[in-house]
VOLOKOL-264616 format. One line per 5 residues: for each residue x negated, y, z of N, C-alpha, C. Coordinates in nm, 3 decimals. Layout:
residues N
X/Y/Z/X/Y/Z/X/Y/Z ~ ... $
END
This chain:
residues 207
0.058/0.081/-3.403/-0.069/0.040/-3.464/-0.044/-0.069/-3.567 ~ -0.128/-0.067/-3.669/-0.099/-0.201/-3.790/-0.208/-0.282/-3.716 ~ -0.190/-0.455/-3.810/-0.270/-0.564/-3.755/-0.407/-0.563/-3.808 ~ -0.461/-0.427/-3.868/-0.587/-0.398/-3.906/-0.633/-0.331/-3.795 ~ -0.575/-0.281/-3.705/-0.652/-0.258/-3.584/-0.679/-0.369/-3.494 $
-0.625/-0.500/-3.485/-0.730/-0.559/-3.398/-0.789/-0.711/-3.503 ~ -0.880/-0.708/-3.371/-1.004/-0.804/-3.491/-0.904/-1.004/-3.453 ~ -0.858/-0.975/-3.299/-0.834/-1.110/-3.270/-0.697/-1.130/-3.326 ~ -0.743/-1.238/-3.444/-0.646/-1.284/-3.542/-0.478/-1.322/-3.469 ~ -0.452/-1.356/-3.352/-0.312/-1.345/-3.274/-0.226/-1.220/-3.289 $
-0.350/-1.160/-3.210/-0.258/-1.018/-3.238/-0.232/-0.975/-3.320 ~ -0.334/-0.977/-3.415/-0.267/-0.890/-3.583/-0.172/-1.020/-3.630 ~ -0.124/-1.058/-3.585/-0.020/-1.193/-3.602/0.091/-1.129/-3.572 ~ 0.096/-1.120/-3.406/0.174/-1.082/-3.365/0.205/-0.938/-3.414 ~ 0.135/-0.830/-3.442/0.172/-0.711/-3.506/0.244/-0.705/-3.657 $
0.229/-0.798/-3.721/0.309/-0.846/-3.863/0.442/-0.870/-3.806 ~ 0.408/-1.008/-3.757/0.566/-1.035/-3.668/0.653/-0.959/-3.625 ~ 0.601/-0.831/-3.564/0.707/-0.752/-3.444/0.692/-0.599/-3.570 ~ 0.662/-0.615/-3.664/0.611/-0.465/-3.728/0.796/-0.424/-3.800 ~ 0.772/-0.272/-3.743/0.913/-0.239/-3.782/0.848/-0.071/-3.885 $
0.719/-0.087/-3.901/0.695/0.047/-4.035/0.600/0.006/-4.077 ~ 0.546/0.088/-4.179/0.425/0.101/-4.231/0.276/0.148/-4.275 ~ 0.299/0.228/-4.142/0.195/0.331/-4.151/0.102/0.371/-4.001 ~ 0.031/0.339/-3.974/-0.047/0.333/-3.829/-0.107/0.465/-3.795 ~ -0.049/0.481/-3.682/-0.075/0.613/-3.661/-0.255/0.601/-3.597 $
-0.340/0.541/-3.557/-0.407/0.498/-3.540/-0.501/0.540/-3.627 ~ -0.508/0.455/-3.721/-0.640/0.398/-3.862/-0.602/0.515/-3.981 ~ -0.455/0.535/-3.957/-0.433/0.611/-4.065/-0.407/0.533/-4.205 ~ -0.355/0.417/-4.175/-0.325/0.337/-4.288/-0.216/0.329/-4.318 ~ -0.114/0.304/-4.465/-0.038/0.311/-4.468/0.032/0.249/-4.618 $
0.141/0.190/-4.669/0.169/0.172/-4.772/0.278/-0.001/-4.755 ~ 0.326/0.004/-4.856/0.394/-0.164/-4.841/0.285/-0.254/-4.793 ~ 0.177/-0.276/-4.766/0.127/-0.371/-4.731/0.075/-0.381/-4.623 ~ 0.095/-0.242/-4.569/0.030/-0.222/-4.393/0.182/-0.258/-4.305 ~ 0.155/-0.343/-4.217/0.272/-0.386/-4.118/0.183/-0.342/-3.955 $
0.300/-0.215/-3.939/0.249/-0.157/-3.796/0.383/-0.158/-3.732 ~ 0.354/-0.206/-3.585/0.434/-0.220/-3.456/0.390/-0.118/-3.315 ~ 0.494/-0.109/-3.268/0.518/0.016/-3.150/0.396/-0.066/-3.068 ~ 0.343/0.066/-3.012/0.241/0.067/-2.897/0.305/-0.025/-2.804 ~ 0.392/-0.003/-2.716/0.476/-0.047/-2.622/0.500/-0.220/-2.635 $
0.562/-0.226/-2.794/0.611/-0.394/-2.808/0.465/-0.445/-2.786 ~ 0.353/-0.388/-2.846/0.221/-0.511/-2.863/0.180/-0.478/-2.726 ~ 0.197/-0.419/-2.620/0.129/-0.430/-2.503/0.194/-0.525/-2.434 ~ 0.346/-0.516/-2.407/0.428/-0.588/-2.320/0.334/-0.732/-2.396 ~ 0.351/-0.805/-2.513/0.269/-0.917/-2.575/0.188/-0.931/-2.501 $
0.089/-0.856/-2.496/-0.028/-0.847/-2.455/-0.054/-0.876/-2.332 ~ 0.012/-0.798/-2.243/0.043/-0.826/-2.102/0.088/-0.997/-2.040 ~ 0.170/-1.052/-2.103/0.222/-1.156/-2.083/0.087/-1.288/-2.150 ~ 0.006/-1.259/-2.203/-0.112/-1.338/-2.210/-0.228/-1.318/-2.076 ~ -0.227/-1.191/-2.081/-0.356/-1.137/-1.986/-0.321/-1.214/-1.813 $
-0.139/-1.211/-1.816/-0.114/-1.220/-1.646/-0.140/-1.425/-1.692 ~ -0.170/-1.474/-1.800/-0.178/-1.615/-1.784/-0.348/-1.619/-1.721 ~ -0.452/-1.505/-1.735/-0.548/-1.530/-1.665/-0.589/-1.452/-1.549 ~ -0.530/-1.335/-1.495/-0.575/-1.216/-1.449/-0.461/-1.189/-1.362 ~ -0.463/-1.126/-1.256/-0.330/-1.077/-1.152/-0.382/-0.955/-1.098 $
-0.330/-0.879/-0.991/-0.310/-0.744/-0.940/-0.429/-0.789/-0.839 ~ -0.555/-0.698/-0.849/-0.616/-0.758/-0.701/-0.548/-0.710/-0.562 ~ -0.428/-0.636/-0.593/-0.337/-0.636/-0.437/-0.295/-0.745/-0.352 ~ -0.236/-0.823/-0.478/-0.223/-0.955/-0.449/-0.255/-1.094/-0.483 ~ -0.336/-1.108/-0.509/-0.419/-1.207/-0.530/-0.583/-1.240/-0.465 $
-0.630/-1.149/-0.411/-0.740/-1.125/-0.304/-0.700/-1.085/-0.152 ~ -0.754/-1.185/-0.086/-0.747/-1.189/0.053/-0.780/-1.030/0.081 ~ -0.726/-0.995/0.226/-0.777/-0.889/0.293/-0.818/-0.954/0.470 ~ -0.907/-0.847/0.491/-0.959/-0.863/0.601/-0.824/-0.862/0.746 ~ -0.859/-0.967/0.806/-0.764/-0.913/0.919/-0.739/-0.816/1.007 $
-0.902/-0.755/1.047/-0.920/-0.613/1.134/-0.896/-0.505/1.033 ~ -0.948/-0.508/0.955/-0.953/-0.343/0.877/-0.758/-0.327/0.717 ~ -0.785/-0.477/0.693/-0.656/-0.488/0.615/-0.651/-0.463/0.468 ~ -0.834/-0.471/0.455/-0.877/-0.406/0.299/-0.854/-0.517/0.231 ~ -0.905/-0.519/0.109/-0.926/-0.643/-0.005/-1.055/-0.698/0.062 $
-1.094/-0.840/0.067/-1.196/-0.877/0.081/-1.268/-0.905/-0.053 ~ -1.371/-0.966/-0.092/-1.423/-0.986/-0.228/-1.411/-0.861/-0.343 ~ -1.451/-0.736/-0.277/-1.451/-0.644/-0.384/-1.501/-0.630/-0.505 ~ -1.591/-0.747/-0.550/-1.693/-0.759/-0.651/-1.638/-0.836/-0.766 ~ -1.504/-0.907/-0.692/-1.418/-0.978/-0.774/-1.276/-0.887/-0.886 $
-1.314/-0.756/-0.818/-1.163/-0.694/-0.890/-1.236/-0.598/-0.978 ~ -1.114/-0.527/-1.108/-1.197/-0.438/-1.199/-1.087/-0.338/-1.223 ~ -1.107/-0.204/-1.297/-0.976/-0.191/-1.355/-0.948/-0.192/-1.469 ~ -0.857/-0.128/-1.506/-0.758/-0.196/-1.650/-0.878/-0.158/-1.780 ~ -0.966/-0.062/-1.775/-1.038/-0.092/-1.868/-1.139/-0.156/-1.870 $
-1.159/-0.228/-1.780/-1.291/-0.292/-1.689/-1.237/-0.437/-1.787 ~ -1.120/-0.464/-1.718/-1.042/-0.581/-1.793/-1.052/-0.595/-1.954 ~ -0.996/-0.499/-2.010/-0.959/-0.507/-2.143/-1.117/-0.526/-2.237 ~ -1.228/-0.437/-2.214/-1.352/-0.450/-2.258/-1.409/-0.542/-2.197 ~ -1.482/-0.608/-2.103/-1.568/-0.657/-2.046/-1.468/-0.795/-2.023 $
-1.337/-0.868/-1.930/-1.286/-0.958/-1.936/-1.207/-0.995/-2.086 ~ -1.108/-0.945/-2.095/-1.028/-0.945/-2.231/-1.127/-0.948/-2.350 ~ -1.265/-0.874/-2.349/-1.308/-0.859/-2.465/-1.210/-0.826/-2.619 ~ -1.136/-0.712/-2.558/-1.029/-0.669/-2.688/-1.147/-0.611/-2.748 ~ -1.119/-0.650/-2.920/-1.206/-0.554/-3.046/-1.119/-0.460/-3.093 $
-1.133/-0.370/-3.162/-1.032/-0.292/-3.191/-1.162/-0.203/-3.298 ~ -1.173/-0.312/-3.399/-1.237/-0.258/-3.530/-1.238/-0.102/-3.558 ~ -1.169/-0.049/-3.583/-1.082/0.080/-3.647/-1.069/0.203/-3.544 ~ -1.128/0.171/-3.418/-1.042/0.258/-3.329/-1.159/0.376/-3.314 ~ -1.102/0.499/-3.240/-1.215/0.614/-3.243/-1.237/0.591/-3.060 $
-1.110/0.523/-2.998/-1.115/0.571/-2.838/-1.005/0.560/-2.840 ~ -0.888/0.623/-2.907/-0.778/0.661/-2.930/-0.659/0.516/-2.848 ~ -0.698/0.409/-2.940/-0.650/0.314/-2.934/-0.677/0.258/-2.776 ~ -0.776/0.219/-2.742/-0.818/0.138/-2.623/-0.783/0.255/-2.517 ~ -0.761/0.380/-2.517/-0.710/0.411/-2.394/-0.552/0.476/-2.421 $
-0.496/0.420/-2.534/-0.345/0.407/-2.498/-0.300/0.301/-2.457 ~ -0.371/0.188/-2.496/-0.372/0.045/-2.453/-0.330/0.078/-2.261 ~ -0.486/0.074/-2.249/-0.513/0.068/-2.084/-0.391/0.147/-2.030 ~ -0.366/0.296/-2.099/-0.254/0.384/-2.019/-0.147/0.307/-2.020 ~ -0.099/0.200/-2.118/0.034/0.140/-2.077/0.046/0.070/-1.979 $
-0.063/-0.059/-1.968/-0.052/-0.165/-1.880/-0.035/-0.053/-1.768 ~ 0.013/-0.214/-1.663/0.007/-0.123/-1.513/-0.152/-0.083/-1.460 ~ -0.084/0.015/-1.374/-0.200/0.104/-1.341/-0.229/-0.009/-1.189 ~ -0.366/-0.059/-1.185/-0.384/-0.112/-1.051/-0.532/-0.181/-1.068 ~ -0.593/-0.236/-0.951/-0.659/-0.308/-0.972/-0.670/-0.484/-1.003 $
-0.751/-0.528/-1.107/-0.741/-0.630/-1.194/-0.843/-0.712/-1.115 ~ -0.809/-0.851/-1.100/-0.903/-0.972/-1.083/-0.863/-1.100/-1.149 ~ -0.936/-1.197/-1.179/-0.897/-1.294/-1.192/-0.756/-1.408/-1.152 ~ -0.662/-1.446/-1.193/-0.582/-1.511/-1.134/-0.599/-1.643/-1.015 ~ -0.724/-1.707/-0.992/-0.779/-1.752/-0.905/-0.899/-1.700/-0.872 $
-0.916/-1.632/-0.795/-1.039/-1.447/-0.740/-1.116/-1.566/-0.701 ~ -1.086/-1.675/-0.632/-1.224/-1.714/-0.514/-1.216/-1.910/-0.597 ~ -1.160/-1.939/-0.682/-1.203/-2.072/-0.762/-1.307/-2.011/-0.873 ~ -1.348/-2.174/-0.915/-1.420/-2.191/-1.027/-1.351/-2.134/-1.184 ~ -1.421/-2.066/-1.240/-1.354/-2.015/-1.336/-1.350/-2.108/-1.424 $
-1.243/-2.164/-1.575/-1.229/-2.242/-1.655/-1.359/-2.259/-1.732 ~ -1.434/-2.177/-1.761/-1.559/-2.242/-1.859/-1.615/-2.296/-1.734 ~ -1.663/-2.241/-1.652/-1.780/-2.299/-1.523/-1.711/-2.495/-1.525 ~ -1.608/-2.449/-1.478/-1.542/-2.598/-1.419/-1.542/-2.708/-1.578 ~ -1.517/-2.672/-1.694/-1.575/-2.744/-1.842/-1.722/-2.745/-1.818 $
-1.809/-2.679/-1.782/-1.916/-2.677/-1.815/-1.996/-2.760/-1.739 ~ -1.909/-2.763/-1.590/-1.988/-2.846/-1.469/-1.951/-2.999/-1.509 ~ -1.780/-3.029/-1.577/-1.798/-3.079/-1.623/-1.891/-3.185/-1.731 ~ -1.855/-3.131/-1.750/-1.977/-3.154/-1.940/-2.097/-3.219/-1.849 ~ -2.169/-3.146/-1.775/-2.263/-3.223/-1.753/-2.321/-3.319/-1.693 $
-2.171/-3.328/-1.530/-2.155/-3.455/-1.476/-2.141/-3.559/-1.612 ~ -2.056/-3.560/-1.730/-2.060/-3.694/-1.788/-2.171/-3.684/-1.846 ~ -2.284/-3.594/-1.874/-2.394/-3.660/-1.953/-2.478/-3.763/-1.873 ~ -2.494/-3.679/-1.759/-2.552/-3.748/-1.667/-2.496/-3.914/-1.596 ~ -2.390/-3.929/-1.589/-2.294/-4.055/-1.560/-2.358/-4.123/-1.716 $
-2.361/-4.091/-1.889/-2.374/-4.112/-1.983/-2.498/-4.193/-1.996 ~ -2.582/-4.097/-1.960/-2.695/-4.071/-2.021/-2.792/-4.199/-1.898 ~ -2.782/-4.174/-1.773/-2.864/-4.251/-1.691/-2.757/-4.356/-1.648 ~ -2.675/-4.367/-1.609/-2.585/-4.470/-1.515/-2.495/-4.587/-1.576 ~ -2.428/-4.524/-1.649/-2.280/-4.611/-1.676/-2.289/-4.543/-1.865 $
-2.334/-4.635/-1.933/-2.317/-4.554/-2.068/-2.185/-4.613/-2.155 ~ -2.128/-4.708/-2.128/-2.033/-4.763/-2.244/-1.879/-4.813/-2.132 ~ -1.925/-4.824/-1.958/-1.809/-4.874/-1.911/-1.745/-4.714/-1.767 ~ -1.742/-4.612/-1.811/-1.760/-4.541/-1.751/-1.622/-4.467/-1.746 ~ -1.494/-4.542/-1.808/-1.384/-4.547/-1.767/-1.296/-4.625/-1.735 $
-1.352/-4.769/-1.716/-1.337/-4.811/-1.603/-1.365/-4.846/-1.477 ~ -1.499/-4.783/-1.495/-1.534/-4.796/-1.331/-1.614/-4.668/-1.264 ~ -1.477/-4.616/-1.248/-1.540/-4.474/-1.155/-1.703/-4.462/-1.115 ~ -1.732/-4.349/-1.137/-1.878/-4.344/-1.081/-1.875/-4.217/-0.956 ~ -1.941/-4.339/-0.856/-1.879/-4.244/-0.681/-1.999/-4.090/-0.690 $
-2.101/-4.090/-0.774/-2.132/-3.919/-0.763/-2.055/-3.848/-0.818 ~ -1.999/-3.921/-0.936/-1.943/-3.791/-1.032/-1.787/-3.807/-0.909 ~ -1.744/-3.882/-0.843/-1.624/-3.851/-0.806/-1.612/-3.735/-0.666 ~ -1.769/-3.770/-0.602/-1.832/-3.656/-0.526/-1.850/-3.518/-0.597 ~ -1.841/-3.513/-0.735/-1.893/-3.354/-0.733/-1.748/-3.321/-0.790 $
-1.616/-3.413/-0.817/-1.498/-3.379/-0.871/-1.476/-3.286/-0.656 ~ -1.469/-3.405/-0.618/-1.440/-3.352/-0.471/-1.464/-3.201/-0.388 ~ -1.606/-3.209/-0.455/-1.711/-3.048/-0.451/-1.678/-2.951/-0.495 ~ -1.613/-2.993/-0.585/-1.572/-2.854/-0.700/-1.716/-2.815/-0.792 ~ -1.818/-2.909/-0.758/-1.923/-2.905/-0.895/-1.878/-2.940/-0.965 $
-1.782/-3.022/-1.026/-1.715/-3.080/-1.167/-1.592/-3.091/-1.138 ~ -1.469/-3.000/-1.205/-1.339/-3.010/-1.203/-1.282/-3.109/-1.230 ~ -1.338/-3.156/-1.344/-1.273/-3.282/-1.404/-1.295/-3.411/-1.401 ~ -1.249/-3.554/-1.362/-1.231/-3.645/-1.387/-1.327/-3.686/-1.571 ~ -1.421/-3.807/-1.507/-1.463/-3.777/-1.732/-1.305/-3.856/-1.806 $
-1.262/-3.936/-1.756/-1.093/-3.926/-1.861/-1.013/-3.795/-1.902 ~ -1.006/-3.729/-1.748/-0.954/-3.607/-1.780/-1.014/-3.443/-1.843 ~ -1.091/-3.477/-1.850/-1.233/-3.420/-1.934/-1.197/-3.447/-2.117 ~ -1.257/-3.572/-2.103/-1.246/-3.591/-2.249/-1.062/-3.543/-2.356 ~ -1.012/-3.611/-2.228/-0.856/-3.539/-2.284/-0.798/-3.397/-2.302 $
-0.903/-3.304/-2.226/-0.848/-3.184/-2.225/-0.956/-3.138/-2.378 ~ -1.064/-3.204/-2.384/-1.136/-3.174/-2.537/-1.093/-3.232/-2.638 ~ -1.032/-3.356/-2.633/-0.940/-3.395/-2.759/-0.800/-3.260/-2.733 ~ -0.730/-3.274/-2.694/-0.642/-3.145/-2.678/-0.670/-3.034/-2.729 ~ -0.761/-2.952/-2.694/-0.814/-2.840/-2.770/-0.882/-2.864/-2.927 $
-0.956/-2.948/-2.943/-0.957/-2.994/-3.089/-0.868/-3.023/-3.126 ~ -0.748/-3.054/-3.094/-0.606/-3.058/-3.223/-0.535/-2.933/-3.225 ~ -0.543/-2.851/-3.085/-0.471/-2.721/-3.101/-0.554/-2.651/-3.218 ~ -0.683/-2.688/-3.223/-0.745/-2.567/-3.293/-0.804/-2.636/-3.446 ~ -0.704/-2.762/-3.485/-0.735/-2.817/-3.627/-0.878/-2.844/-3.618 $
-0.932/-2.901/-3.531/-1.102/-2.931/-3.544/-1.063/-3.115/-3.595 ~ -0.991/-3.177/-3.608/-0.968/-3.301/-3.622/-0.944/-3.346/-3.754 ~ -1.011/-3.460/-3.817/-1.020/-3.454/-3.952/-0.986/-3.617/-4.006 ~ -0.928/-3.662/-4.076/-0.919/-3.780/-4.141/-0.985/-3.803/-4.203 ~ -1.083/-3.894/-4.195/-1.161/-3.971/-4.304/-1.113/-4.082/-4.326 $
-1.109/-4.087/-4.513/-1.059/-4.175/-4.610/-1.133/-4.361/-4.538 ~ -1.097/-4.440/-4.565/-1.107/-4.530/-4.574/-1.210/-4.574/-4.631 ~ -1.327/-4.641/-4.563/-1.467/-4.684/-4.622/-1.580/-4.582/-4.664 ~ -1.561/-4.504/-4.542/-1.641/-4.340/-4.557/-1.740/-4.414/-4.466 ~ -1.846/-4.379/-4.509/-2.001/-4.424/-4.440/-2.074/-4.319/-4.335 $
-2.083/-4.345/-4.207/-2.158/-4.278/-4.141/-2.363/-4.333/-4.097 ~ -2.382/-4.203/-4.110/-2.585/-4.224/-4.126/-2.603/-4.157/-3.984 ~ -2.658/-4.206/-3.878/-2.680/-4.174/-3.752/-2.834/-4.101/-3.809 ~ -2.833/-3.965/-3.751/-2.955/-3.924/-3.776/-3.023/-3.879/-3.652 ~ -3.108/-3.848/-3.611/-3.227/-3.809/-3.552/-3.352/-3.698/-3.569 $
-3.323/-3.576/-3.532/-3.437/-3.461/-3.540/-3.564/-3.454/-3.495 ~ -3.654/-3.474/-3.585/-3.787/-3.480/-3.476/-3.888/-3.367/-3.547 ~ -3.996/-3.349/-3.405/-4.075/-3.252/-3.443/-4.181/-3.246/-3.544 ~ -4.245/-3.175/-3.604/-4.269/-3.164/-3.733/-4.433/-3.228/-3.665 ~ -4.458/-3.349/-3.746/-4.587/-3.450/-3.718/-4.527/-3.577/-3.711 $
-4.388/-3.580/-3.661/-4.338/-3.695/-3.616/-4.265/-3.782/-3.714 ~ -4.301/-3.942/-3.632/-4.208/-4.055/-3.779/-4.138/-4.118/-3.677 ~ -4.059/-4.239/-3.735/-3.992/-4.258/-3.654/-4.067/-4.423/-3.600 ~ -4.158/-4.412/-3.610/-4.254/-4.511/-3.528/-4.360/-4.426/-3.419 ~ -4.318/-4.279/-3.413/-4.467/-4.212/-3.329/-4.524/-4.049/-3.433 $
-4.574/-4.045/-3.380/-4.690/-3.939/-3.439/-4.761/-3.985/-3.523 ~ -4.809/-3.926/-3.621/-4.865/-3.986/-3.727/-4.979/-3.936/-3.682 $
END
């Protein structure tokens, strides 16, 4: 397939990278400027991202002790269950063709999450996020790393909030530099704190 078959800019990365012709049997594209790579190389890729979130529900979901099944059946999918609905692969160009040579490579089994019975990474950011507004917003607004606040350390405990707010804020500075969201401003750049209000409104009241 060339890197005009998929939409997520990695992979058609990685398909330039690993491309050993020029012509996609796929899209039907072809010429010096199309760079297409073996079915096989971009899956193994592929594979080695997916097992950083996703495992075999053979092994990774409990089974019952009397009967010896999977327990949490609601938690596993299969490989195309994964690729559309978890993975959310796009595949611009494709008729069908593509997404079920995909699925036919990976292994054949059932798919769940790599932690089936934890908080999934957005939930645990998100539960986040709102323990510190709340620590922010009502409690502790300016000294709130240095002095622990014992609910938010109760819902770290709970598993309502994964994160620590130090270790919170660090994993969002982190991802804003992986992803160039971080910006230098020049020296004697002026910031205007603004405020949205509803249409009647001043900033003394209602008119």
């Amino acid at each position: 397939m060339c890197s005009s078959c998929f939409s997520d800019p990695h992979l058609a990365a990685f398909v330039v990278s690993a491309a050993d012709g020029h012509v996609c049997d796929y899209c039907d594209a072809g010429g010096e400027d199309v760079s297409a790579a073996a079915l096989e190389v971009v899956v193994e890729y592929m594979l080695g991202q997916i097992d950083l979130e996703y495992a075999s529900a053979d092994e990774a979901l409990p089974r019952d002790p009397e009967t010896k099944g999977r327990m949490f059946g609601e938690e596993e999918f299969d490989t195309r269950e994964l690729l559309e609905g978890h993975v959310e692969l796009d595949l611009p160009n494709d008729d069908g063709r593509l997404m079920g040579d995909i699925a036919g490579t990976l292994p054949e089994q059932d798919w769940c999450r790599l932690n089936p019975l934890g908080v999934r990474d957005d939930e645990a950011i998100g539960n986040s996020w709102t323990a510190f507004r709340t620590v922010v917003s009502h409690r502790r607004r300016f000294f709130f790393l240095q002095q622990p606040d014992p609910e938010l350390s109760r819902d770290v405990a709970w598993g309502e909030a994964a994160f620590s707010i130090p270790e919170l804020l660090d994993r969002i500075a982190a991802f804003a530099a992986a992803k160039g969201l971080l910006v230098t401003m020049p020296a004697g750049s002026a910031w205007v704190r603004c405020q949205a209000m509803r249409d009647g409104e001043t900033a003394f009241g209602p008119l």
